[in-house]
C-alpha positions in Angstrom: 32.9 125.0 136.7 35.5 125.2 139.2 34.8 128.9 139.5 31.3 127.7 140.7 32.2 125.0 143.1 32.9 125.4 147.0 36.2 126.4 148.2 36.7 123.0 149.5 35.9 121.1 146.4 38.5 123.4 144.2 41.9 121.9 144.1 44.4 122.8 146.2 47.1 123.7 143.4 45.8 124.9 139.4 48.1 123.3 137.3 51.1 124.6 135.6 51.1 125.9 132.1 54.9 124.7 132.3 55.3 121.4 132.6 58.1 120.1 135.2 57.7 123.6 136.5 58.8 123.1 140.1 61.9 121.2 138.7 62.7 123.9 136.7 62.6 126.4 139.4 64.4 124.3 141.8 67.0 124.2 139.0 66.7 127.8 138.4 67.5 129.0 141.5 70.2 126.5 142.4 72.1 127.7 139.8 71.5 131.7 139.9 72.8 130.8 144.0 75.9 128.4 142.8 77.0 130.8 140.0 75.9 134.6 141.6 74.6 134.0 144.9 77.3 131.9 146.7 80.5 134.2 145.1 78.5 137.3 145.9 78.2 135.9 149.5 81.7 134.7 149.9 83.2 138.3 148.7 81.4 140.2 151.4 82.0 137.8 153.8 85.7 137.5 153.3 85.5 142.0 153.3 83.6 142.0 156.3 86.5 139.9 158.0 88.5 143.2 158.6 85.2 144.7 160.4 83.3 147.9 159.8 86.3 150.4 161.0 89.0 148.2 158.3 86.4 148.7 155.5 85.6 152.6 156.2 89.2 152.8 156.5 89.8 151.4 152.9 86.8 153.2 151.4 87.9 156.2 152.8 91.9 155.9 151.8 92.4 159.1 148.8 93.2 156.4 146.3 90.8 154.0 146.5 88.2 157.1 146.8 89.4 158.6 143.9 89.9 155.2 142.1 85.7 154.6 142.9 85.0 158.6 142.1 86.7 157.8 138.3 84.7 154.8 137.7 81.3 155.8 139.3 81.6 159.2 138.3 82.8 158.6 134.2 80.8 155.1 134.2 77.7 157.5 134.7 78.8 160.2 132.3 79.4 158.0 129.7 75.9 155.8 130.2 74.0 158.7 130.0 75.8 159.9 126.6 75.4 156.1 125.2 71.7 156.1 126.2 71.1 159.5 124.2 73.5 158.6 121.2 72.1 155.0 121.4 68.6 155.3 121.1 69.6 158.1 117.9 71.2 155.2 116.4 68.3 153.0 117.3 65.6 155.1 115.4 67.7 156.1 112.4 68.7 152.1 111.8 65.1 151.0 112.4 63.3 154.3 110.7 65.4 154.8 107.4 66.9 152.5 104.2 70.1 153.9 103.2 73.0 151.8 101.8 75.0 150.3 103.5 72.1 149.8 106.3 72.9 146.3 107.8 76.7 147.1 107.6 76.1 149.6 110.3 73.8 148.0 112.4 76.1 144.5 112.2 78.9 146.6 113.2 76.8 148.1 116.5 77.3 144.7 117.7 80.9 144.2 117.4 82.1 145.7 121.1 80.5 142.6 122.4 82.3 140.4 120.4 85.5 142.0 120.3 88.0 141.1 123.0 88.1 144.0 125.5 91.9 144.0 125.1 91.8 144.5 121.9 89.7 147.1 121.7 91.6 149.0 124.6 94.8 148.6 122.3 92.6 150.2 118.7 91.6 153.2 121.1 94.6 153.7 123.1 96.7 153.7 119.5 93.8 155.9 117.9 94.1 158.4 120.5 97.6 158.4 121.9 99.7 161.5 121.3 101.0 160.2 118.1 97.6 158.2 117.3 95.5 159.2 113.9 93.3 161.1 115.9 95.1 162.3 119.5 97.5 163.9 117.4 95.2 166.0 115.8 93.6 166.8 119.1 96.6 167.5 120.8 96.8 170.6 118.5 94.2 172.4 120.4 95.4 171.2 123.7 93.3 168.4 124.1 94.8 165.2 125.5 93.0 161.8 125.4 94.7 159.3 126.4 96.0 158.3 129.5 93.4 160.7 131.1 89.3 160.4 132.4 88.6 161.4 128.8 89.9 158.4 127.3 88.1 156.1 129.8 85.0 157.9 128.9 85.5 156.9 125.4 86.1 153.4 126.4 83.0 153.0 128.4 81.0 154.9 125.6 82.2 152.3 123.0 81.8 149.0 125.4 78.5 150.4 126.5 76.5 152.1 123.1 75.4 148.5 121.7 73.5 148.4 125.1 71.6 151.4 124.7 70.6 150.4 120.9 69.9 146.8 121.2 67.2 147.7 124.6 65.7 150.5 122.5 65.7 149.1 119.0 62.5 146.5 119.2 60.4 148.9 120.9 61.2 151.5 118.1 60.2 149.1 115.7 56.7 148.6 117.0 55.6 152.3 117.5 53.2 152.3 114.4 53.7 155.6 111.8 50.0 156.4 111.9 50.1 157.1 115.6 52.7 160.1 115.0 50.6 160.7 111.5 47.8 161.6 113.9 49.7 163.1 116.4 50.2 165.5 113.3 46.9 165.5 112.2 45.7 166.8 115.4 47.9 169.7 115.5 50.9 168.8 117.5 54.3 169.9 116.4 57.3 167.7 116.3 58.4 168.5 119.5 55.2 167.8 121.0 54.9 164.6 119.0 58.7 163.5 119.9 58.0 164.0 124.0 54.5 163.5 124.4 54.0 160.5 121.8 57.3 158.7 120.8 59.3 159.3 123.9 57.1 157.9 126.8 56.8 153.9 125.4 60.7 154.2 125.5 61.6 155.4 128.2 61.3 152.0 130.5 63.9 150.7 127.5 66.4 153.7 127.4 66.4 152.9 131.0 67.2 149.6 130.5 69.9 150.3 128.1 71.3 152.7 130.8 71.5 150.7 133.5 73.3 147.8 131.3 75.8 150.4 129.9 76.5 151.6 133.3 76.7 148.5 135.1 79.3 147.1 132.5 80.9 150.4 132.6 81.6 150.0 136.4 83.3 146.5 135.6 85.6 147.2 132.4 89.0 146.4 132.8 90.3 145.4 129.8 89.6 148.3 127.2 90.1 150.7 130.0 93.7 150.0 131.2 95.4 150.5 128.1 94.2 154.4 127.1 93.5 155.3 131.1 97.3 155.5 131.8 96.3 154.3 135.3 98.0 157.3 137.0 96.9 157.5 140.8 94.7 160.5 141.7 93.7 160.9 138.2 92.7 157.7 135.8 93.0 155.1 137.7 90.3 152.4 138.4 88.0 150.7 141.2 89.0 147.4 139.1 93.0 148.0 138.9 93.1 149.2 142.2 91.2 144.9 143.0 94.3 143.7 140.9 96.7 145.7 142.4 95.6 144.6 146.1 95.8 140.8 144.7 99.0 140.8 143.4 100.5 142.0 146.8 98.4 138.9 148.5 96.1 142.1 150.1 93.1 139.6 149.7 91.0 141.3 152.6 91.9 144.5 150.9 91.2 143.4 147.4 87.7 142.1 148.7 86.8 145.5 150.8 87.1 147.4 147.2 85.0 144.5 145.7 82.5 144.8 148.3 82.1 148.6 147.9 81.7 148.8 144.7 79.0 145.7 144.7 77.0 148.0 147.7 77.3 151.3 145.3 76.5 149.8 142.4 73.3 147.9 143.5 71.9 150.8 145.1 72.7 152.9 141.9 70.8 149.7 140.0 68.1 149.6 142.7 67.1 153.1 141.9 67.1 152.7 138.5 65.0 150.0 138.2 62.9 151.7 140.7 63.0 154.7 138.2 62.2 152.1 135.7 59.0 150.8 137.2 57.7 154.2 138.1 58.0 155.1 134.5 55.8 152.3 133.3 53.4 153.0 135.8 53.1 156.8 135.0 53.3 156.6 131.4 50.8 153.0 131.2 53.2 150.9 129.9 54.0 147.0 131.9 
C-alpha cells in the first residue's frame, strides 16, 4: 500500500478526484480576478489617486457621512429584522401544510426577479402620502415615504428572500424526533427552541444576514424612489456615487466607492468570522 511504502517511493502528487482540475482552477481564478479582482483593484486605485488627506476629506464631508450613516446604519437595521422575520417564514413554510402553501413560498422569491425599479415604484405608491397604506399611516403622524423608514422597508423587502432561502434547507433537515426527545427529557419549548433548534441555524441565519445586508448596502433602484433622497436625511452612499459621476467628479465618485468597499468588507469579515466561530462552538462545519 502506498501508506506502507517509503517516503521516497510515494508519488509526489495523489491524484485528483476532479479531472482537469488544475485547468479548472486556473480558469477559476482568472475569471473571479477579470470579473471581481481587476474592477475592485482599479476603483481603489483610481480613489487613492487624490491621496490619503483627499479621501479623509470626502469621508469626512457631513453629506457623504450622513449619506454612508443612512445606508450602513438602516442596511443593518433592516438585515437584522429580515434575518428574524426570515427564518419565521422559513420554519412555518417548511414545518406546516396550509393552503395556498407553495403560493407563498413562490412569491418569497419574487424580489429577486422583480426589477428593482419596479419594485421601488409599488412601495413608493403603496406608501406615499396618498398611497393605500401611507395614507392611513399618516393619520397617526407617521410618514413613510420619502424618509429612513421607507428605505428600511425597501431593504427589508430586497433582502427577506435572503434570510429564508439560507435558512430554509437546514430547517428541513432538523429531524422531529430530536425536539420529541428534547420533550421527552423534560425541556420546555423555550429550552428546546435555544438549546436544540436554534444552534444548527445559526451559521445559516448568519448567512442570510450577511447577504441581506450586503445587498442592502448596494440597492439603488428600489430605494431612490420612496427615500426622497433629501440631503442630511434619506439620501444614499449609492446616489451620492451617481451624483459625483454625473458632474465628471470621477476621483470623488471612486473615494465614496472605495469607502464603502473598506466598510463593508470589514462588516463582512466579522461576520463571517462570527460565522465560523459559531460552527466551531456549537459542532457544526
Amino acid at each position: 500500500m502506498t501508506g506502507s511504502a517509503p517516503f521516497w517511493r510515494r508519488p509526489l502528487r495523489q491524484p485528483s478526484v476532479i479531472p482537469g482540475f488544475g485547468l479548472t482552477l486556473g480558469y477559476a481564478v482568472t475569471c473571479l480576478s477579470l470579473i471581481v479582482l481587476l474592477p475592485l483593484a482599479t476603483l481603489v486605485v483610481r480613489a487613492s489617486g487624490l491621496g490619503p488627506s483627499g479621501i479623509w476629506a470626502v469621508a469626512t464631508d457631513p453629506r457623504v457621512a450622513s449619506a454612508l450613516r443612512v445606508s450602513f446604519g438602516v442596511s443593518l437595521l433592516a438585515a437584522l429584522t429580515s434575518s428574524v422575520f426570515g427564518s419565521v417564514i422559513a420554519w412555518v413554510l417548511t414545518r406546516y401544510e396550509f393552503p395556498g402553501r407553495r403560493i407563498i413560498d413562490a412569491a418569497v422569491d419574487l424580489p429577486f426577479a422583480l426589477p428593482t425599479a419596479v419594485a421601488g415604484i409599488a412601495l413608493a405608491s403603496l406608501y406615499a402620502p396618498n398611497g393605500l397604506v401611507g395614507e392611513q399611516l399618516s393619520k397617526f403622524g407617521i410618514e413613510v415615504a420619502y424618509t429612513p423608514i421607507g428605505i428600511f422597508i425597501a431593504m427589508v423587502f430586497i433582502g427577506l428572500p435572503f434570510a429564508v432561502r439560507t435558512v430554509q434547507p437546514l430547517i428541513a433537515e432538523i429531524d422531529k424526533e430530536i425536539e420529541e426527545a428534547s420533550a421527552i427529557l423534560g425541556a420546555g419549548r423555550i429550552a428546546t427552541l435555544t438549546k436544540v433548534v436554534l444552534p444548527p441555524l445559526i451559521p445559516a441565519v448568519l448567512t442570510g444576514f450577511a447577504l441581506a445586508f450586503a445587498r442592502g448596502v448596494g440597492e439603488y433602484g428600489s430605494i431612490i424612489f420612496i427615500a426622497g433622497n433629501l440631503p442630511y436625511v434619506s439620501e444614499i452612499a449609492p446616489l451620492l456615487i451617481v451624483i459625483k459621476l454625473s458632474e465628471f467628479d470621477y476621483a470623488g465618485a471612486c473615494a465614496i466607492a472605495a469607502i464603502m468597499l473598506g466598510i463593508s468588507f470589514l462588516t463582512l469579515l466579522a461576520i463571517n468570522l462570527i460565522q465560523g466561530w459559531s460552527r466551531r462552538r456549537f459542532g457544526y462545519v
